[in-house]
Each structure stands twice: as C-alpha cells, then as structure tokens.
TORZARO-189990 format. One record per residue (C-alpha): x negated, y, z; residue in three letters. Coordinates in steps of 0.5 Angstrom, whole numbers, plus 2048, in hexadecimal, padded with zeros to 3 digits. Example, Ala and Ser with C-alpha at 12.3 -4.5 7.8 and 13.67 -1.06 7.14 Angstrom:
REM residues 2
7E77F7810ALA7E57FE80ESER
//
This chain:
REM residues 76
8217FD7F3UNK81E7F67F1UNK8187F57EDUNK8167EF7EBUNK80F7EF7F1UNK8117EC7F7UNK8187EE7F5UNK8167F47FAUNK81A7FB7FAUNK8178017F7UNK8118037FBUNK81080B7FEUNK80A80F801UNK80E80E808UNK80E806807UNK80780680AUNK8077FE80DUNK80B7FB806UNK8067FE802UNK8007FC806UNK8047F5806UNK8047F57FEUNK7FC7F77FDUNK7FA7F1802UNK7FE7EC7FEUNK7FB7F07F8UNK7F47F17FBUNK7F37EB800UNK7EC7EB7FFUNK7EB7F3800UNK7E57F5807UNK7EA7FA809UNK7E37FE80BUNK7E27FF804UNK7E7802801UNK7E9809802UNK7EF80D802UNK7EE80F7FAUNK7EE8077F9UNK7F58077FDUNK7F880C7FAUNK7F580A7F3UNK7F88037F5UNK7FF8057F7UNK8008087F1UNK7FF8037ECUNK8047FE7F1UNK80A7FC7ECUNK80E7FD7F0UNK80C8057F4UNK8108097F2UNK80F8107F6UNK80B8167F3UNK8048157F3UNK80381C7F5UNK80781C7FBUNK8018187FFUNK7FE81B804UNK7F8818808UNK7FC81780EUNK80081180AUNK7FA80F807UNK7F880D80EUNK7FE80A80FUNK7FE80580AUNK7F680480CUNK7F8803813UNK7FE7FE812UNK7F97FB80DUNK7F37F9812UNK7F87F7818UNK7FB7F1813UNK7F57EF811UNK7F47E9814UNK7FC7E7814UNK7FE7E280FUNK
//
C-alpha cells in the first residue's frame, strides 16, 4: 500500500532499517545519546505510514531500530 511520505510501504515492527530511515528524515537533529526506547516506541507509532500494532513491540525491535538509526548517522 502507497501513502503520500516518501511514496513508501506500509511500515511493520520487523522493518527496523526503513523506520530507522524514516525517524532520520524525520528527526535529523535528534542526539541519539538522548533519546530512549520510550521516545522510539512513541516515535514510530505516530509515523503516517506505520501500520502494525503498537502493542506487538518489544524491547529487542526497539534496538533494532536504534541500532540502524546510529549506524546512519553520519551517511547523507
């Protein structure tokens, strides 16, 4: 399914690297050194284009969308 952001897909919990893309753009100017899982969690849910049950989250994907987040810092 399109949406109008980016003319992306519809966003789920196990797609950690395209929302980590998403809060970047989003959020460039975020230290990732201060912002906590809550603030990820809180992040992902309002994103237009997420679509997966906020409940179904768990720490471990939270991780990894820090994870993927930080290693893209840097990149354009």
């Amino acid at each position: 399914m399109l949406n109008n952001e980016n003319s992306a897909l519809t966003l789920y919990w196990d797609a950690s690297f395209a929302i980590a893309m998403r809060l970047k753009s989003r959020f460039p100017n975020e230290t990732l050194e201060h912002v906590s899982l809550n603030d990820i969690y809180q992040w992902v849910i309002t994103l237009p284009d997420f679509g997966d049950d906020p409940e179904m989250v768990n720490d471990d994907l939270l991780h990894a969308i820090y994870q993927d987040w930080y290693e893209e810092i840097d990149k354009p």
